[in-house]
PARO-106472 format. One record per residue (C-alpha): residue in three letters; residue number from 1; x, y, z. Coordinates in pm, whole numbers. Layout:
N
r aa ala i NUM c1 X c2 Y c3 Z .
...
***
This chain:
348
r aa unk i 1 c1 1000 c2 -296 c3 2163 .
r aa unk i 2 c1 1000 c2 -671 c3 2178 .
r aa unk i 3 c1 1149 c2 -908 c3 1846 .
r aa unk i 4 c1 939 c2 -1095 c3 1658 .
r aa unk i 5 c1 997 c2 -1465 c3 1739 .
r aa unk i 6 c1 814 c2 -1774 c3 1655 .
r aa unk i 7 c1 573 c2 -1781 c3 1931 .
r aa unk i 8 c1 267 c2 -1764 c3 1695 .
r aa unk i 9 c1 137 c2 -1639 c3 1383 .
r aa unk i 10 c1 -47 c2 -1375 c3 1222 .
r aa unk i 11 c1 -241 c2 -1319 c3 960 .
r aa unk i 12 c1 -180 c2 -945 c3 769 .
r aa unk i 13 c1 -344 c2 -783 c3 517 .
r aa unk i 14 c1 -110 c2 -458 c3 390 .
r aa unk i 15 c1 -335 c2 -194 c3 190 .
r aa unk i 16 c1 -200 c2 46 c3 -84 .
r aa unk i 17 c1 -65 c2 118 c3 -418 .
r aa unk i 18 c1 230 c2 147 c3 -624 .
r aa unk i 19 c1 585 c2 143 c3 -504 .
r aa unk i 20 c1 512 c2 132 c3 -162 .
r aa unk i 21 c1 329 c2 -133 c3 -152 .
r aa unk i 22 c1 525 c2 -337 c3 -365 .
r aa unk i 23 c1 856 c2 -301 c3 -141 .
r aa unk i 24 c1 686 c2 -368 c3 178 .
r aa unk i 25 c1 577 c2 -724 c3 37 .
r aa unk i 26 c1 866 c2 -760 c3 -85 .
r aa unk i 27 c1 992 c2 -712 c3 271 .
r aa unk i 28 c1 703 c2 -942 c3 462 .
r aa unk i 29 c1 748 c2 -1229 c3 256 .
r aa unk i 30 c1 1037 c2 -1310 c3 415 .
r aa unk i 31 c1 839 c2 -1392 c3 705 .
r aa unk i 32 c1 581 c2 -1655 c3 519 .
r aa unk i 33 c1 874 c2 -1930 c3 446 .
r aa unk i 34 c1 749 c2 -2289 c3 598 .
r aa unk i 35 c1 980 c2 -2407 c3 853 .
r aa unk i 36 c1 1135 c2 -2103 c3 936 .
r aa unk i 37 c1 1243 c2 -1972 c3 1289 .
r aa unk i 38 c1 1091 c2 -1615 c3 1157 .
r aa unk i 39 c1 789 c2 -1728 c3 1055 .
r aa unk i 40 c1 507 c2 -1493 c3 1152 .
r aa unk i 41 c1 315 c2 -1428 c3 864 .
r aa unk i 42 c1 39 c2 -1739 c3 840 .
r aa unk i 43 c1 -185 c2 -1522 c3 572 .
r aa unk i 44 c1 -53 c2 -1226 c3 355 .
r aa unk i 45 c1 -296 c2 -1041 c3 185 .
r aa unk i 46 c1 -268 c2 -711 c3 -25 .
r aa unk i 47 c1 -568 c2 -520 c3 -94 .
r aa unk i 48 c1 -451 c2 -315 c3 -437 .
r aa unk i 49 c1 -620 c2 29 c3 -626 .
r aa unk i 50 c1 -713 c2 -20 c3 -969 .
r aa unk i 51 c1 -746 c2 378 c3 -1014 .
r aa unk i 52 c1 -469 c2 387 c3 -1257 .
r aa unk i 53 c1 -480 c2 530 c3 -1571 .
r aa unk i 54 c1 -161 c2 629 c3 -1657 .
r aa unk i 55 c1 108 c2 425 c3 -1900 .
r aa unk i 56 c1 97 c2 31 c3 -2028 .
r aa unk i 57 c1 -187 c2 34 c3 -1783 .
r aa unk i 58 c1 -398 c2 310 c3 -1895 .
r aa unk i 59 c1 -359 c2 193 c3 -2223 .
r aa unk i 60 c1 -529 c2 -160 c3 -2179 .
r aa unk i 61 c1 -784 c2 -39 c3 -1951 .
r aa unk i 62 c1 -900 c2 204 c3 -2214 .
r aa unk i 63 c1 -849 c2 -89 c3 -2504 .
r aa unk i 64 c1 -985 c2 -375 c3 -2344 .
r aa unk i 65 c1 -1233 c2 -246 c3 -2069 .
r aa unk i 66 c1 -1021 c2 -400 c3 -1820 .
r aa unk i 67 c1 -957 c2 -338 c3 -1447 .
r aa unk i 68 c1 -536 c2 -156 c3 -1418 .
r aa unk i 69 c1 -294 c2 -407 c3 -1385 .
r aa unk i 70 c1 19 c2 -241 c3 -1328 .
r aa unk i 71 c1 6 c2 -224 c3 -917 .
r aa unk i 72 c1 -142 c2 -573 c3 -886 .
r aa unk i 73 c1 139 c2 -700 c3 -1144 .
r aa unk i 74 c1 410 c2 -546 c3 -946 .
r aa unk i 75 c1 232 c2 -675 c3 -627 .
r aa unk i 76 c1 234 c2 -1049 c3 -757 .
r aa unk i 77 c1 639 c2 -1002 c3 -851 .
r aa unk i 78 c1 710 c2 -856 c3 -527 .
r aa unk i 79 c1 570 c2 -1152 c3 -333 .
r aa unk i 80 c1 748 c2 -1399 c3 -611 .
r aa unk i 81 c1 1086 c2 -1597 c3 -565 .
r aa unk i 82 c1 1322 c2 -1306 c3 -697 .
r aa unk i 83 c1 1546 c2 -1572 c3 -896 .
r aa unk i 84 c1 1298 c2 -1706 c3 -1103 .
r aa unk i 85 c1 1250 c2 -1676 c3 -1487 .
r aa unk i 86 c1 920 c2 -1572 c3 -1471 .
r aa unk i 87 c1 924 c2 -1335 c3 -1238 .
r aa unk i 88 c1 1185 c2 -1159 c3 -1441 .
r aa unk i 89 c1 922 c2 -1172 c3 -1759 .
r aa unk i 90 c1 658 c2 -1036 c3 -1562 .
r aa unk i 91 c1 911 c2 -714 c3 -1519 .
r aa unk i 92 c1 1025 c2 -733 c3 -1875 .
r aa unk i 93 c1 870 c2 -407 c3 -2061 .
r aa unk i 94 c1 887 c2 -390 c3 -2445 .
r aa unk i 95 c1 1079 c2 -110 c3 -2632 .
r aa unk i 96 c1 1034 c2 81 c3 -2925 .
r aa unk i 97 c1 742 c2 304 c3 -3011 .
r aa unk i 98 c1 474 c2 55 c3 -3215 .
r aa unk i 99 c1 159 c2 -87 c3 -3073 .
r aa unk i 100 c1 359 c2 -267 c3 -2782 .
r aa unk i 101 c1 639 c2 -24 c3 -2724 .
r aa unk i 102 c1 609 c2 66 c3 -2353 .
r aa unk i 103 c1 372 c2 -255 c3 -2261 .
r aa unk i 104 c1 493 c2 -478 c3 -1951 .
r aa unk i 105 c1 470 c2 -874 c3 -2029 .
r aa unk i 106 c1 308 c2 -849 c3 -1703 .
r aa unk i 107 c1 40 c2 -664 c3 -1766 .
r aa unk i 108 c1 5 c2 -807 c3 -2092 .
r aa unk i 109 c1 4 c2 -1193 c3 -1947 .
r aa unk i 110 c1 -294 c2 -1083 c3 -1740 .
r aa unk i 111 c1 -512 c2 -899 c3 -1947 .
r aa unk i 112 c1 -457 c2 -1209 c3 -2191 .
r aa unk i 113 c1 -562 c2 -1464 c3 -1918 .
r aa unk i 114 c1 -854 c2 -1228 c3 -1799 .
r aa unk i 115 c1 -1008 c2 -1272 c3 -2169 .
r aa unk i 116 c1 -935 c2 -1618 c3 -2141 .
r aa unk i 117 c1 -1126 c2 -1626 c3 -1768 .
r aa unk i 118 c1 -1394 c2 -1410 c3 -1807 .
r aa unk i 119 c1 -1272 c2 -1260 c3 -1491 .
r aa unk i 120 c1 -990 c2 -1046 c3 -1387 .
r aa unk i 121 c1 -987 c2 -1198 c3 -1005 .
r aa unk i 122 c1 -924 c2 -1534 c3 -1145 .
r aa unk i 123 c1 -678 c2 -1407 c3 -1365 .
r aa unk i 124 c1 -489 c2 -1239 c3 -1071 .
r aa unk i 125 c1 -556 c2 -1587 c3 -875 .
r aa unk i 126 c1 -410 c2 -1807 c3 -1144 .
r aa unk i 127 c1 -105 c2 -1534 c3 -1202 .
r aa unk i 128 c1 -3 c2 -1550 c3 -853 .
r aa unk i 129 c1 -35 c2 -1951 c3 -881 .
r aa unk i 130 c1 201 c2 -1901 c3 -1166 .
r aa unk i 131 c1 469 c2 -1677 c3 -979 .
r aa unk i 132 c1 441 c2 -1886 c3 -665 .
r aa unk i 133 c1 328 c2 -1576 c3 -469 .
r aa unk i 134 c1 324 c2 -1604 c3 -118 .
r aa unk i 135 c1 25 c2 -1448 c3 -59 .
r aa unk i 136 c1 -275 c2 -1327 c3 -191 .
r aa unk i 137 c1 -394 c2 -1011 c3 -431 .
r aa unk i 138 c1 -718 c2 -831 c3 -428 .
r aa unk i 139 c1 -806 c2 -556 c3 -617 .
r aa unk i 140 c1 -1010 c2 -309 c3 -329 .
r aa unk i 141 c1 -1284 c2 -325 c3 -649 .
r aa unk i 142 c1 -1400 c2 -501 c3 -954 .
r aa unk i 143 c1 -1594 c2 -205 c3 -1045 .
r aa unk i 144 c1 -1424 c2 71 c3 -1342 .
r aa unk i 145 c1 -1340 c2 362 c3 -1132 .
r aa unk i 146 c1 -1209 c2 674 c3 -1186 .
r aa unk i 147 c1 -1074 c2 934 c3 -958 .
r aa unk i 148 c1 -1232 c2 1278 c3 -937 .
r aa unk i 149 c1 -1064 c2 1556 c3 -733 .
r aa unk i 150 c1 -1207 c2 1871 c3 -687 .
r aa unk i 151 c1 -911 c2 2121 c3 -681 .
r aa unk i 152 c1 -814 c2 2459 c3 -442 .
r aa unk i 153 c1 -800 c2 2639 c3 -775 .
r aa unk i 154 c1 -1099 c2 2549 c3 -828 .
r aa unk i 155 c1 -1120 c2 2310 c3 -1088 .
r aa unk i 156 c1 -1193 c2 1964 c3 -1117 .
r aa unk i 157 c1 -1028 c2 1689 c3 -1273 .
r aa unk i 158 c1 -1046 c2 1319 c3 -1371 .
r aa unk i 159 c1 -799 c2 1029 c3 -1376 .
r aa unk i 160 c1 -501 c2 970 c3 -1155 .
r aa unk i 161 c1 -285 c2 1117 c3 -1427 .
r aa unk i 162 c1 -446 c2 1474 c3 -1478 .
r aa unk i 163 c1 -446 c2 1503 c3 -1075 .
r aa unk i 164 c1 -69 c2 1472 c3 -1030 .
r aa unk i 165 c1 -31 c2 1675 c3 -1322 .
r aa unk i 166 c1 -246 c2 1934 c3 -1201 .
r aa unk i 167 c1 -29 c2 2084 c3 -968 .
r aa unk i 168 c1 -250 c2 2193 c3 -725 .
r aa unk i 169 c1 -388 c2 2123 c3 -362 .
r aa unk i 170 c1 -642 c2 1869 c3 -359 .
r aa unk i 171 c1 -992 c2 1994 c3 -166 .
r aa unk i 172 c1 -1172 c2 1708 c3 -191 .
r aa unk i 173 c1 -1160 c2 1339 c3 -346 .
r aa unk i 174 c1 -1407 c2 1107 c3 -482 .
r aa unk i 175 c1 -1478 c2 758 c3 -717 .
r aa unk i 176 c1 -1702 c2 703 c3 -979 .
r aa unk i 177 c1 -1903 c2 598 c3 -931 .
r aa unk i 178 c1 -1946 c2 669 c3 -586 .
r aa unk i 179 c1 -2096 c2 325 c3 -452 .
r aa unk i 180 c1 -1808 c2 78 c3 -594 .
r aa unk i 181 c1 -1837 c2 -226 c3 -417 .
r aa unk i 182 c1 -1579 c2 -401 c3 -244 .
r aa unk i 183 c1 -1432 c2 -710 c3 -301 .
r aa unk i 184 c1 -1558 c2 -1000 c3 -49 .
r aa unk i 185 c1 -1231 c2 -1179 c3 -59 .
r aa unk i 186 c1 -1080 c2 -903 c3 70 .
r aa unk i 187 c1 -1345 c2 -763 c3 292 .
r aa unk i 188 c1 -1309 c2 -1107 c3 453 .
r aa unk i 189 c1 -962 c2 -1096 c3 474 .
r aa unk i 190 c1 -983 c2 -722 c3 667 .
r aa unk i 191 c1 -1298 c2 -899 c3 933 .
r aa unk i 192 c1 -973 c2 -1193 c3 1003 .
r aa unk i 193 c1 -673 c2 -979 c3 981 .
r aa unk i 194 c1 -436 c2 -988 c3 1287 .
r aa unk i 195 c1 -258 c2 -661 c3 1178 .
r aa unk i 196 c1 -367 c2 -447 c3 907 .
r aa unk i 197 c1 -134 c2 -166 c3 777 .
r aa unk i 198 c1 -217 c2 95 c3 541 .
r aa unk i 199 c1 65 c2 272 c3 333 .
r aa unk i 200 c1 339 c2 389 c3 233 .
r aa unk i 201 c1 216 c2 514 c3 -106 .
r aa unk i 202 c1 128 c2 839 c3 -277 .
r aa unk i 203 c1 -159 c2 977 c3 -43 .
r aa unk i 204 c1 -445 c2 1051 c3 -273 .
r aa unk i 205 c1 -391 c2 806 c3 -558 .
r aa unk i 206 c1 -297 c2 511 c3 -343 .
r aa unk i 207 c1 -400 c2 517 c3 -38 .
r aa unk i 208 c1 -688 c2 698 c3 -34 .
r aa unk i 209 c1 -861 c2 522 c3 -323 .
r aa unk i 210 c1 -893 c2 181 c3 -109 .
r aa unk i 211 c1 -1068 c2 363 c3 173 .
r aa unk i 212 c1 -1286 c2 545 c3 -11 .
r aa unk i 213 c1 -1462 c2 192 c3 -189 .
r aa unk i 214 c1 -1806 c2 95 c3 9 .
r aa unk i 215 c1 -1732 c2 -66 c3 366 .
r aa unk i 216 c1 -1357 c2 -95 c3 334 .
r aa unk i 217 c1 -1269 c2 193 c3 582 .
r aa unk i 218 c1 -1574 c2 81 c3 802 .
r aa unk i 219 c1 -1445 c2 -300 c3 756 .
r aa unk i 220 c1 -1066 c2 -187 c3 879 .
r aa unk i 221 c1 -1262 c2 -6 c3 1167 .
r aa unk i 222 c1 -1483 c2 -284 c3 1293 .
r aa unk i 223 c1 -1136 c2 -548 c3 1286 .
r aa unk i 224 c1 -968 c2 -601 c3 1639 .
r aa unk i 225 c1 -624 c2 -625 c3 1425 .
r aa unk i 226 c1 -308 c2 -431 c3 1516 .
r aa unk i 227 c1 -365 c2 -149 c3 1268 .
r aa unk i 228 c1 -17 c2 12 c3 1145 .
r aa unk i 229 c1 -20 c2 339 c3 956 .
r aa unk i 230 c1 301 c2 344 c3 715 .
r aa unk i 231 c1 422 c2 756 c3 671 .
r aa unk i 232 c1 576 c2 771 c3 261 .
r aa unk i 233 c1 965 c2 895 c3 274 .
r aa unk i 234 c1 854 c2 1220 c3 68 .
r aa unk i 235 c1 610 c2 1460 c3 -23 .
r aa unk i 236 c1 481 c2 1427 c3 -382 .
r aa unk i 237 c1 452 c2 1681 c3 -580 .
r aa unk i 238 c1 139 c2 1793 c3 -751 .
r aa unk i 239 c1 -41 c2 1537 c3 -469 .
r aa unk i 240 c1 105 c2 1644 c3 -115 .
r aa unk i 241 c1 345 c2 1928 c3 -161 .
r aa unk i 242 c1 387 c2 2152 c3 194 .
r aa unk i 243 c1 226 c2 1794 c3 338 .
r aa unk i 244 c1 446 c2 1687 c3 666 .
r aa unk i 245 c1 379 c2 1407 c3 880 .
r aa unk i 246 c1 116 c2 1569 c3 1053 .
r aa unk i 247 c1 -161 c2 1628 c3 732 .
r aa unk i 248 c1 -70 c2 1271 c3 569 .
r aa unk i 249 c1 -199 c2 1094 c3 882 .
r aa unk i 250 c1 -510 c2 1379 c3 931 .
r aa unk i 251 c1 -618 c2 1335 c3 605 .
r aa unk i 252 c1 -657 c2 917 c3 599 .
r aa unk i 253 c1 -841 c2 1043 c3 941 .
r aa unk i 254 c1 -1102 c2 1247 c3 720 .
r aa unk i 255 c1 -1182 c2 1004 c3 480 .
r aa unk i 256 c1 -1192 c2 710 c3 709 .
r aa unk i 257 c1 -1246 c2 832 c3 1023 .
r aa unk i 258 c1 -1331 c2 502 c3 1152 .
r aa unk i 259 c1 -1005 c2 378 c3 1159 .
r aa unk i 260 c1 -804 c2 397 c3 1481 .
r aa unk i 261 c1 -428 c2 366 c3 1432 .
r aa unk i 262 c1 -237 c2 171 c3 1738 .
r aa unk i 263 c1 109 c2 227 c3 1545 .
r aa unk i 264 c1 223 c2 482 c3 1332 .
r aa unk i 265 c1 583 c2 379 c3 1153 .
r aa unk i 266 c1 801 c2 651 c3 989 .
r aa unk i 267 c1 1182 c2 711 c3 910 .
r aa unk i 268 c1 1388 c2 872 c3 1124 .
r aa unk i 269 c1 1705 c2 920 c3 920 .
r aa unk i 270 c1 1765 c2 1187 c3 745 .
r aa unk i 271 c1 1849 c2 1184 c3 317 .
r aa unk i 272 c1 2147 c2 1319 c3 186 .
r aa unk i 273 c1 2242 c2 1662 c3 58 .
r aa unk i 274 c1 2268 c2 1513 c3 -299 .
r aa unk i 275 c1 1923 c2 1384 c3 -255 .
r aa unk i 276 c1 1752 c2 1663 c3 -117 .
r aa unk i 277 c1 1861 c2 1837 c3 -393 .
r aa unk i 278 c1 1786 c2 1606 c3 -692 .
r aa unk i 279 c1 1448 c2 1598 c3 -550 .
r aa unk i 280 c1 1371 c2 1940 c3 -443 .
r aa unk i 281 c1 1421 c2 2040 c3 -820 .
r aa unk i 282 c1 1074 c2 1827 c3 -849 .
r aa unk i 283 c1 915 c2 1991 c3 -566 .
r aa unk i 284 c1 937 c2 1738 c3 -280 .
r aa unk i 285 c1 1049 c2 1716 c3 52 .
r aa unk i 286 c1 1111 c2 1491 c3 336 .
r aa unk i 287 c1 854 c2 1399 c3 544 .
r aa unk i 288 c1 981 c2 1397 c3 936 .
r aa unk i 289 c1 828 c2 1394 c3 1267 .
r aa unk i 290 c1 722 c2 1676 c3 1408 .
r aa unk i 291 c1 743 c2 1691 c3 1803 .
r aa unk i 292 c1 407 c2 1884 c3 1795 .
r aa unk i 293 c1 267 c2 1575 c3 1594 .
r aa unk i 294 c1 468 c2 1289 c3 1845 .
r aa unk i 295 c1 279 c2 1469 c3 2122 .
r aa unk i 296 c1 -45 c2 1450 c3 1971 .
r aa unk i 297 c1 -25 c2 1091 c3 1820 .
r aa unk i 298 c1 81 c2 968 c3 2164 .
r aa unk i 299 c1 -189 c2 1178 c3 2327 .
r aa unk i 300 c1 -441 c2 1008 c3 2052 .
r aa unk i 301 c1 -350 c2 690 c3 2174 .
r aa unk i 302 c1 -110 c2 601 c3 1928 .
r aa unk i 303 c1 229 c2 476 c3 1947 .
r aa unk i 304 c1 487 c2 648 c3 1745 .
r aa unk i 305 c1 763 c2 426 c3 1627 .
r aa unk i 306 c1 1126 c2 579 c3 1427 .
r aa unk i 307 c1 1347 c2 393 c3 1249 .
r aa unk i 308 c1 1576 c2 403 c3 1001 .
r aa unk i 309 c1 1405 c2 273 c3 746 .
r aa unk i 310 c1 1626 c2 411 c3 394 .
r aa unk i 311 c1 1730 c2 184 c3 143 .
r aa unk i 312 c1 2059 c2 265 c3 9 .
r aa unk i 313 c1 2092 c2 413 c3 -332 .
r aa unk i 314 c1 2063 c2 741 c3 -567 .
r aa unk i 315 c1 1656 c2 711 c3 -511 .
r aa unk i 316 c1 1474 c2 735 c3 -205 .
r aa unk i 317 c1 1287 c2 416 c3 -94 .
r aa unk i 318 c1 1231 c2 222 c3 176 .
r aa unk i 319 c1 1436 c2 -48 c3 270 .
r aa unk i 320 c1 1171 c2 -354 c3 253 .
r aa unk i 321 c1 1326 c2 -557 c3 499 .
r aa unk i 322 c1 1405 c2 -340 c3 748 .
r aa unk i 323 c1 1031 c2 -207 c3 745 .
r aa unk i 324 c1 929 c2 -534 c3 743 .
r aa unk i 325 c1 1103 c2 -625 c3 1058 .
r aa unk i 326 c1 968 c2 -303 c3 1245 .
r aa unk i 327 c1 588 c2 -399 c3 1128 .
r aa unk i 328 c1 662 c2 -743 c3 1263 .
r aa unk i 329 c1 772 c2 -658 c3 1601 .
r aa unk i 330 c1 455 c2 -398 c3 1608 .
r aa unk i 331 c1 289 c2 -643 c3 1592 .
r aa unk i 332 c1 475 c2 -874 c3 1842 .
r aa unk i 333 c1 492 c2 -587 c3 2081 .
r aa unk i 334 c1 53 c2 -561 c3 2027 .
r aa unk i 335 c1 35 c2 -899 c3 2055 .
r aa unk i 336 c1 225 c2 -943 c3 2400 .
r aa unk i 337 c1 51 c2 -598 c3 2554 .
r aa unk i 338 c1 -317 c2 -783 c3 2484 .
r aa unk i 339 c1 -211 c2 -1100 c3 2593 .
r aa unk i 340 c1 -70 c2 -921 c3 2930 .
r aa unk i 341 c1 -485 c2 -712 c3 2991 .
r aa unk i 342 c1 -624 c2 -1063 c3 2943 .
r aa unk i 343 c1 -383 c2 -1217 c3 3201 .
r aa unk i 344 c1 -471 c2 -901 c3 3452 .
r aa unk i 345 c1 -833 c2 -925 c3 3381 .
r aa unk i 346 c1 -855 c2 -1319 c3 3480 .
r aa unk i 347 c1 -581 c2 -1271 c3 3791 .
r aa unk i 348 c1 -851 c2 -988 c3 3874 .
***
């Protein structure tokens, strides 16, 4: 696979939730600095789900009627200059156990400013301005959803909370309301996009949620980006458990079947002993290649790309910058393979 060099630029729009999310910007902005010999990245754009209900979040969505913060906060602070004072008080979460014991000064600075605004968008706008984020946060929709999974077992539950806690295969997934609408900015951003990846992130409660909202799985579709499915490091338990490569990337296929995947990216390095342990006392496992599921990807038309992509450290993550780099020359490599069919078709 080709580098990444500074023969052009792109603009990317990375789609997901939570912790995965957050370290691949983290990772990409490296790749917006001005003057830079690695500059790719023209336009970065996240597209964030506001499905969470769950801690300091939760909390303020159920006080003050007010779209989740938490994954957009952590969003703005990954794409902020690490060193500065205010990113460090957007991390900063309050201890003890009165009314603010367990709040982030994150979340708290934006549900202040949306009051202020009158609208959470702006207040996510004027946050980012504040943090000097390179690049730009969209919540997938302004509308008050909730998740809804229907259950093997049987049952069904609401709220991203009670469906991790429930512990049980998930049959079939939902919003409500059902016809959530999108936001434009970041329908927009999808129709420009130059490469588009979705993931990593927990399956059904980050991923899923963004592709579910009205004409954002059709919008990803309909782009002629360089679309890059992330695989997550683990399985989750109570969302994925028994989940390997294979049913992560089938089931973003079922609920947005109109997306065709040029790249898929996963690690190819194995955790340690002392890890597989610590986390198979939760439940999860790694999540490898299968050769059954290399086959069928490349028979699908999709390129399979390993790397090692671990950060180092007791917890498994990905390393952002090395995943950056591999989405980067993806997208260097897509880049130089279209530019190659035009020069055949105008030679023919």
């Amino acid at each position: 696979m080709q580098n990444a060099n500074a023969n052009g630029s792109l603009k990317l729009v990375a789609i997901g939730g939570g912790t995965g999310l957050s370290t691949l910007l983290a990772g990409l902005k490296r790749f917006v600095a001005a003057h830079s010999e690695e500059t790719w990245i023209d336009s970065l754009s996240a597209i964030v789900t506001v499905s969470d209900d769950g801690g300091s979040s939760g909390r303020l969505r159920d006080e003050l009627q007010m779209l989740p913060p938490g994954d957009i906060r952590n969003c703005m602070i990954a794409l902020s200059e690490d060193s500065t004072l205010l990113a460090r008080l957007f991390r900063y979460r309050f201890r003890g156990s009165g009314d603010l014991g367990g709040h982030s000064f994150g979340n708290l600075f934006l549900a202040a400013l949306t009051d202020v605004t009158g609208d959470f968008v702006e207040a996510v706008r004027l946050s980012s301005e504040v943090l000097a984020s390179k690049g730009h946060i969209f919540p997938a929709t302004i509308n008050d959803v909730r998740l809804v999974a229907e259950l093997e077992d049987g049952r069904e539950v609401h709220g991203e909370t009670q469906i991790t806690a429930a512990r049980s295969r998930i049959r079939r997934l939902r919003l409500v309301p059902d016809e959530c609408l999108p936001l434009p900015e970041a329908l927009a951003a999808i129709r420009a996009a130059d490469v588009i990846t979705i993931g990593p992130g927990s399956l059904y409660t980050s991923i899923i949620p963004n592709l579910i909202v009205s004409s954002v799985a059709e919008a990803i579709g309909a782009a002629r980006a360089t679309k890059i499915f992330i695989a997550n490091l683990m399985t989750q338990p109570g969302e994925t458990d028994g989940y390997g490569f294979h049913e992560h990337l089938a089931t973003v296929g079922h609920y947005a079947p109109q997306i065709h995947f040029d790249y898929t990216v996963i690690n190819d390095r194995a955790i340690s002993s002392e890890q597989a342990k610590i986390y198979a006392a939760d439940g999860a496992v790694q999540v490898l290649l299968e050769k059954t599921t290399h086959a069928n990807a490349c028979d699908a038309g999709i390129e399979v790309v390993c790397a090692d992509l671990l950060d180092d450290g007791e917890m498994v993550r990905h390393n952002s910058e090395r995943l950056a780099r591999v989405i980067i020359a993806c997208a260097a490599n897509d880049r130089a393979k279209k530019l190659a069919q035009t020069d055949m078709l105008i030679a023919n």
